[in-house]
C-alpha positions as CSV (number, residue, x, y, z in Angstrom):
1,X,5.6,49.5,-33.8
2,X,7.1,46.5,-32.5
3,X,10.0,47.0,-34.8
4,X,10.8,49.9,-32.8
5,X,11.7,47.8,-29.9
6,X,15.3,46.8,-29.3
7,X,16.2,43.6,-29.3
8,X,16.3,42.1,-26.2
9,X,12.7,42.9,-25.8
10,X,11.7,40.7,-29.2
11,X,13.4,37.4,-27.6
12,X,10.9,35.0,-25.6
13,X,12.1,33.1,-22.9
14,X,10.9,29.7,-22.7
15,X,10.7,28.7,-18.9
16,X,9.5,25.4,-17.0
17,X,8.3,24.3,-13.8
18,X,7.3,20.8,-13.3
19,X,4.7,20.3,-10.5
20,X,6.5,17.7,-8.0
21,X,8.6,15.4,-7.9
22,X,7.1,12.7,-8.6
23,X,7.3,13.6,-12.2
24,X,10.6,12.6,-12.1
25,X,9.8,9.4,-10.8
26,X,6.8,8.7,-13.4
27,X,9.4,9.6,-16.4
28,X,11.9,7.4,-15.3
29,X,9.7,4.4,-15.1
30,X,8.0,5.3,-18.4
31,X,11.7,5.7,-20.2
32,X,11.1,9.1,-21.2
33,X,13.6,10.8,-18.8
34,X,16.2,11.1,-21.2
35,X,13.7,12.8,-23.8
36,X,12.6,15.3,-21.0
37,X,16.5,15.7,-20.3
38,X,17.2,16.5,-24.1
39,X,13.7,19.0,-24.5
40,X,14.8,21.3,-21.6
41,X,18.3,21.3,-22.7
42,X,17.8,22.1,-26.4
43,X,14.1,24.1,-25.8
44,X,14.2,25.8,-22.6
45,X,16.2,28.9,-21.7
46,X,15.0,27.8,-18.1
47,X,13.5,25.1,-15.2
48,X,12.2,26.4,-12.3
49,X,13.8,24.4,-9.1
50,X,11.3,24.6,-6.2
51,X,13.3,22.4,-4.1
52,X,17.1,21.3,-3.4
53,X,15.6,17.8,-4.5
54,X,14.5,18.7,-7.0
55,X,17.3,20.8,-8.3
56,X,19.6,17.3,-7.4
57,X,17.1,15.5,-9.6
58,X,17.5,17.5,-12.6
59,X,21.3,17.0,-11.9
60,X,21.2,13.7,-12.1
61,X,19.0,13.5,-14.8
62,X,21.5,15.5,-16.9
63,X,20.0,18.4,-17.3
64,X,22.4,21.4,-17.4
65,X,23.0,23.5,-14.4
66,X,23.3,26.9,-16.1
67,X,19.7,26.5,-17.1
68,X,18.9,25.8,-13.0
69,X,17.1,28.5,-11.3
70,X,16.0,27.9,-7.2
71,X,12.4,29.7,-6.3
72,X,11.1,28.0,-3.2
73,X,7.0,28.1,-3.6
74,X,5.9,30.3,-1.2
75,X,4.2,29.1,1.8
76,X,2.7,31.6,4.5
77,X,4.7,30.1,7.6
78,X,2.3,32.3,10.2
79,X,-0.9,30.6,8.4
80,X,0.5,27.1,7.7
81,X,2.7,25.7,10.2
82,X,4.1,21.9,10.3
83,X,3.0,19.7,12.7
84,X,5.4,18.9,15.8
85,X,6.6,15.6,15.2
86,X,4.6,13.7,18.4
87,X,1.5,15.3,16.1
88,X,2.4,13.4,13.3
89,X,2.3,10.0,14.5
């Protein structure tokens, strides 16, 4: 049957998220930025931006911004509340 399906159905989008940051930082200091850069742009249809950071990181790296897509995670800001800043110190 799944010849019966049209065609947009058969396609598989590849998408990524990277977990922080700091994998940014940890592939620039390893020299593999630039193969991370050229995997997403020739392998992914997509990259999950969690943050304006990180969407300026990917940026920068040279990844392309069509494939750029912002989803803040999802925090619960009536269950988890930031500190007042005289709490934090």
């Amino acid at each position: 049957m799944l010849h019966a399906l049209p065609a947009s159905f058969k396609k598989v989008h590849k998408i990524l998220k990277l977990g922080a940051i700091a994998d940014f930082e940890e592939l620039r200091k390893s020299g593999k930025d630039s193969f991370l850069r050229d995997r997403i742009n020739q392998d992914f249809d997509l990259l999950i931006c969690v943050s304006s950071e990180m969407r300026r990181r990917c940026l920068g790296l040279g990844i392309s911004p069509r494939k750029l897509v912002d989803t803040p995670n999802g925090v619960d800001t009536d269950r988890y509340v930031p500190p007042s800043s005289e709490a934090r110190f």
